[in-house]
C-alpha positions in Angstrom: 121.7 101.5 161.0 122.0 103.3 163.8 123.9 106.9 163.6 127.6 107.9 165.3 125.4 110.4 167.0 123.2 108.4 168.9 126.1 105.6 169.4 127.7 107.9 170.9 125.1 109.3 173.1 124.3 105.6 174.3 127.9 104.5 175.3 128.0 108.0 177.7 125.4 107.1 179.2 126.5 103.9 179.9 129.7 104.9 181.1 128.3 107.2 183.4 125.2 104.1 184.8 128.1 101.9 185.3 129.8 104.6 187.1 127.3 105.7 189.4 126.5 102.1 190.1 130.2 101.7 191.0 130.0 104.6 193.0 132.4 106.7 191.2 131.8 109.9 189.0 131.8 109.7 185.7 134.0 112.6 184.9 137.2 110.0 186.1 136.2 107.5 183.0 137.9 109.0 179.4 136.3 107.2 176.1 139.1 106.0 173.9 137.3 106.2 170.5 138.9 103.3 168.5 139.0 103.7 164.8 140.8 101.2 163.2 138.2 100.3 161.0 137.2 103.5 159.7 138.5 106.7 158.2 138.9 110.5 158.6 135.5 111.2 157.8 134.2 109.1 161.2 137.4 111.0 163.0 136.7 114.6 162.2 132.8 113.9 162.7 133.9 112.4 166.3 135.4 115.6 166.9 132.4 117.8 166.1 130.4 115.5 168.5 133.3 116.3 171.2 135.5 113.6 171.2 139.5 114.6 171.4 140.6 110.6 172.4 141.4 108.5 169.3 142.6 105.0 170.1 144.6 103.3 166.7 146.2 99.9 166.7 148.5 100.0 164.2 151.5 102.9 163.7 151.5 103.2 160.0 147.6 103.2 159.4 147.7 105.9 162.2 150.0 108.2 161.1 148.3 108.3 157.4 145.1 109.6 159.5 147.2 111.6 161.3 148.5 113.6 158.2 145.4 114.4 156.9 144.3 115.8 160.2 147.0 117.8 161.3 145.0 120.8 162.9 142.3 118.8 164.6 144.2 118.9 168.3 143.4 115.4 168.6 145.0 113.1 171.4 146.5 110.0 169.7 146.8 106.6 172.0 148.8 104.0 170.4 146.8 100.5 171.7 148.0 97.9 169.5 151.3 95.7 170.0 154.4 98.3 169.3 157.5 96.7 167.8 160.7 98.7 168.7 161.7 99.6 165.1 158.9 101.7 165.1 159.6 103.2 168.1 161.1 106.5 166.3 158.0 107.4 164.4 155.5 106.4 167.5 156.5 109.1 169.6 156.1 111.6 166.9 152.4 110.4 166.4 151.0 109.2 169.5 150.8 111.1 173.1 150.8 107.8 174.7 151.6 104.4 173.9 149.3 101.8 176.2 151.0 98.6 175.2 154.5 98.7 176.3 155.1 94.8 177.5 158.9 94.6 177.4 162.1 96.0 179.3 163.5 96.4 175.5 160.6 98.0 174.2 160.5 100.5 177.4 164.3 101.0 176.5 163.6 102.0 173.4 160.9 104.2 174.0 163.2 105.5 176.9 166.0 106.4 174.5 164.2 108.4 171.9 162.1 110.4 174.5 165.5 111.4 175.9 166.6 112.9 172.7 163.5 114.8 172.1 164.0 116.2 175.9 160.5 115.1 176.4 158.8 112.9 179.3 156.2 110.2 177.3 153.4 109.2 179.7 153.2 105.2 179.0 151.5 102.4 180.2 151.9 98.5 180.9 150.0 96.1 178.8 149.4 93.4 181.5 148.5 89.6 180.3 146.1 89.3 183.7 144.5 85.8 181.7 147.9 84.3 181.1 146.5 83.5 177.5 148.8 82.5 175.1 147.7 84.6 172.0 147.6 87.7 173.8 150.3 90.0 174.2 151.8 91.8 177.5 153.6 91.0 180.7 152.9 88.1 182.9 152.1 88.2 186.6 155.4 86.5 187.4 159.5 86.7 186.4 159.5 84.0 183.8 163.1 81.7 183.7 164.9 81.6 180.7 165.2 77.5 179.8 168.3 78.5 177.8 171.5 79.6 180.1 172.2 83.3 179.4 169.0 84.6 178.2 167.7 87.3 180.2 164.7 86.2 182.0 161.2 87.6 180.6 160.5 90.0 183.4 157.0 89.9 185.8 155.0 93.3 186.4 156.9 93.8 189.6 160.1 93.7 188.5 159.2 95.3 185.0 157.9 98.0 187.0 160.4 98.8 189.2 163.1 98.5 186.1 161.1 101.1 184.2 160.2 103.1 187.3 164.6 103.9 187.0 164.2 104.4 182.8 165.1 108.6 182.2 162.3 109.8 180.1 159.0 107.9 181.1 155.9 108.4 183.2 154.3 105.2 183.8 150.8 106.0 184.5 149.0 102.6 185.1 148.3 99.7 183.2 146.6 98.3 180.4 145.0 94.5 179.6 142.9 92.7 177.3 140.2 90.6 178.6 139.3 87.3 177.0 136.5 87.9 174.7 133.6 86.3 176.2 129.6 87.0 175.3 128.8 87.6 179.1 130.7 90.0 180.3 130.6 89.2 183.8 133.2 86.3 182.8 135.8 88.6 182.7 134.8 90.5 185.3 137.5 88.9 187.1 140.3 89.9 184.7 139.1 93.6 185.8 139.1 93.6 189.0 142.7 91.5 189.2 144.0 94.5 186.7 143.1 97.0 189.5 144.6 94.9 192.4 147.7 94.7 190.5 147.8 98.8 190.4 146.7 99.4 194.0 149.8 96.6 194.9 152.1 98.7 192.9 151.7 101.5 194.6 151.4 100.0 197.4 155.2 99.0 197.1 156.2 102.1 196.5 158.0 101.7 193.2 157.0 104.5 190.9 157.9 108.0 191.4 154.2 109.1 191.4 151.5 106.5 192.1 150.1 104.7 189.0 146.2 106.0 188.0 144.8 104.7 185.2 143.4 101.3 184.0 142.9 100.9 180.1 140.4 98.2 180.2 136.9 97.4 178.7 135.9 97.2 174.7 132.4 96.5 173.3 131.4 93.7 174.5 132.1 94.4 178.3 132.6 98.4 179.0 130.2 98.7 181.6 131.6 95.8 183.7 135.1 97.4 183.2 133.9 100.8 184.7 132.2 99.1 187.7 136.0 97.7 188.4 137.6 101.2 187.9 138.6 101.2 184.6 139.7 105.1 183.8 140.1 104.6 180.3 137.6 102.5 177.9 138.4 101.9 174.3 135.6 101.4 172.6 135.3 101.3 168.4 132.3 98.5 167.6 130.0 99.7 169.7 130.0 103.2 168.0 130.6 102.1 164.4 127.9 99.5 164.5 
């Protein structure tokens, strides 16, 4: 079994191939160490390796981690699917939430930031394969079939209702790809995910143009990065 160490050592220098056969620097790619699976001992040993970004899925499994590490300056990113009755105790944990896919849920998030007085960077869980089992927001305004229902808002219009939300900073968006054993599948998915950004701001309808793409896992990093992913959230690949 290979150690965290050299794991480690082998998905930065993947990041950076990918990225200098992308053409970009490696510097602009951040390594969202996922650790779900495993415990504080795997955190604080990510830490000594140099590793400050700690990706967790769930709030309440986070913020026992989180207790027992109070002093490690860590930067928490919320990934997983965020319901808003846990809204409250996600902004006390996390320093960004990647999976907002709602109007209500950016509401929510918008309201408690505003009583803190604080600005929460957050970004917009995209469904770019239009697969049912996967959460986030589709490509296009979805109709409600029942009459007074408020429609289930597209990316465009989500954006630009959350661009006017007090108490935000959208930053860019987030997806998951299909899982698929060659990666170049979902290459596709990638690319579309960076489009979508670059149309964004191309409409104008953030206050500051949208940067980062959280895209890429195990199984298909390296493609992710050649399509401008800035954020990578990788846990198997170091925990193997």
């Amino acid at each position: 079994m290979a150690s965290l160490e050299s794991n480690l050592k082998m998905v930065r220098e993947t990041i950076a191939r990918s990225a200098e056969k992308a053409g970009r620097d490696a510097s602009e790619v951040k390594l969202l160490c996922v650790t779900k699976t495993v415990g504080i001992a795997e955190i604080q040993q990510l830490y000594r390796l140099g590793e400050r970004r700690i990706g967790e899925s769930r709030v309440q499994s986070a913020g026992k981690k989180i207790a027992q590490i109070p002093s490690l300056g860590v930067e928490w990113h919320l990934i997983g699917h965020l319901q808003t009755n846990k809204v409250k105790h996600s902004l006390d944990l996390f320093q960004m939430i990647h999976s907002v896919d709602s109007l209500h849920l950016a509401e929510a998030i918008s309201k408690r930031a505003t009583m803190l007085e604080i600005v929460f960077p957050i970004l917009i869980e995209v469904n770019v394969s239009g697969e049912a089992s996967k959460y986030g927001v589709p490509l296009e305004t979805l109709q409600p079939e029942t009459e007074g229902q408020e429609p289930v808002w597209g990316l465009v219009d989500l954006t630009a209702r959350i661009a006017r939300l007090p108490g935000l900073e959208m930053r860019g968006l987030m997806t998951m790809a299909p899982f698929d054993a060659d990666a170049e599948a979902v290459r596709p998915v990638f690319r579309k995910l960076r489009q979508l950004r670059d149309e964004l701001n191309q409409r104008g309808l953030t206050p500051q143009p949208l940067v980062e793409l959280s895209m890429g896992m195990t199984n298909d990093y390296p493609v992710a990065v050649e399509e401008g992913a800035t954020y990578v959230r990788i846990g198997s690949a170091l925990f193997a």
